[in-house]
N, C-alpha and C positions, 0 to 999 in steps of 0.2 A: 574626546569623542565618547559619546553614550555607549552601554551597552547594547541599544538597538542597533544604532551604525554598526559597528561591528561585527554584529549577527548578520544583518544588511550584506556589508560588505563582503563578509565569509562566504555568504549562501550566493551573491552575483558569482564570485571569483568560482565557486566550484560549478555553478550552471552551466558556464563559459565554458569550461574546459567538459562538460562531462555529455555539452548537450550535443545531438547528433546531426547532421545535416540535416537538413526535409528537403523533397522536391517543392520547390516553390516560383516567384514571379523572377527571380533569375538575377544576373549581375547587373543587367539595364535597371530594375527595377532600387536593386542596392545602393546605385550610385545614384539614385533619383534620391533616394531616401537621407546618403550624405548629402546633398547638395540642402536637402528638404533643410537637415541640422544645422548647416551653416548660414540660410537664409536666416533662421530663427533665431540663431545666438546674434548674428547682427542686426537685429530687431529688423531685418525686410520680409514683413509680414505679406504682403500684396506679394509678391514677387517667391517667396517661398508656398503661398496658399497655389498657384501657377504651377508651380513643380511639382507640390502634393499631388492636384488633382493628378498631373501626368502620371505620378508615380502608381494613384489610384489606378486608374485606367491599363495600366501595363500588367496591376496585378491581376486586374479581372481577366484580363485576357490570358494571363500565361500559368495563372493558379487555378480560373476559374471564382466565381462570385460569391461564396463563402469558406474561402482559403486564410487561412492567419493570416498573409502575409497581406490580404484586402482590408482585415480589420487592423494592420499595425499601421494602414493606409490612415483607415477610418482615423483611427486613436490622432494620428499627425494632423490631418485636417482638427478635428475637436480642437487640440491643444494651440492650433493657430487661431480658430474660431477662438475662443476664449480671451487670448493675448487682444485680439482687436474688439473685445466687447461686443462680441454674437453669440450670445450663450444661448437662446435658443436655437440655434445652430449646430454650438457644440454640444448640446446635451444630445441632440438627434443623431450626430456621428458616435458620441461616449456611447449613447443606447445600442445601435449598432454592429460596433466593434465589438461591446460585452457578447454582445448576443454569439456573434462567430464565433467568439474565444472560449466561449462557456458547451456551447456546442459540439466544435471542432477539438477542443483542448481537454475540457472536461472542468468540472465547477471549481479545482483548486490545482488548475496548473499558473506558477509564477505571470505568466500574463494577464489573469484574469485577475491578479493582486493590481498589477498596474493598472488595468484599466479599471477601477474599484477605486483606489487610487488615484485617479485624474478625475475619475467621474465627482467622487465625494469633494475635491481642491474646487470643481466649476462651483459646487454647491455653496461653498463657504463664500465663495465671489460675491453668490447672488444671496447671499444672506440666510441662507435654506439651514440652519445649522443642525437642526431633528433632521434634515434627511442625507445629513453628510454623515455623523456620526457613526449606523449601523455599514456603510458603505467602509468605512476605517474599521471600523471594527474586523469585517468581513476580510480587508484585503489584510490586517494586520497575523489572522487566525492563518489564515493563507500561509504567510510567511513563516509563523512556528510552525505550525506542519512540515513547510518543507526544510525549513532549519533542521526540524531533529530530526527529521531522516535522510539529509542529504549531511548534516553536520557529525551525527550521530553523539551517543549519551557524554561522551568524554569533551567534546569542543561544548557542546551546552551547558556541563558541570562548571564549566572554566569561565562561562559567561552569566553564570547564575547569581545574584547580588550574594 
């Protein structure tokens, strides 16, 4: 495993444990969102795109309509879009979701890596590779930011070539 997994890995494991609840779309909206995951790894794209939207839908109503918890909606829809080859679809929910996350989160919180992140994977799909690039670059800058200050200078010395 690379040094990036690693950092990767570090900087998940400590967000998990350090990050704090939010009022958000609720447990209905949580298990809409496992169900969302399980559709997808069993590739039933139609049938998990069904559950997204519900899962959309519960967030608007219980978060309100630019709540994170509507753009991790957005984000699910996109990355379903994409899987069945509706990328003009999914770019309009990746645009979207950025937009709440960057808003609601602020321009360099770990979400706004992922969705940077899935936005720049649609690009490379569609062959766009100048406008994938700065899009990795961005969510990559993301990630060392919150590596060295969530990791601090001694876990990054350790992971330095």
């Amino acid at each position: 495993m690379g040094r990036l997994a690693h950092l990767f890995l570090a900087l998940q494991a400590r967000l998990s444990r350090s990050a704090p609840p939010r009022d958000g779309a609720g447990q209905v909206w949580h298990t809409l969102n496992e169900e969302v995951d399980r559709l997808y790894q069993a590739g039933e794209y139609e049938r998990a795109v069904v559950v997204a939207r519900e899962a959309l839908e519960v967030a608007k109503t219980q978060a309100g309509p630019d709540h994170p918890d509507v753009a991790a909606s957005l984000n699910n829809l996109a990355l379903l879009c994409r899987a069945q080859g509706q990328y003009a679809q999914a770019e309009l929910f990746h645009h979207r979701s950025l937009a709440i996350w960057e808003s609601r989160l602020g321009p360099d919180h770990p979400d706004v890596a992922i969705g940077l992140n899935n936005l720049a994977a649609l690009c490379i799909v569609r062959g766009q590779y100048a406008q994938a690039e700065p899009l990795y670059q961005r969510a990559l800058t993301i990630l060392q930011i919150l590596a060295g200050i969530m990791l601090g200078p001694a876990v990054m010395g350790r992971l330095a070539p």
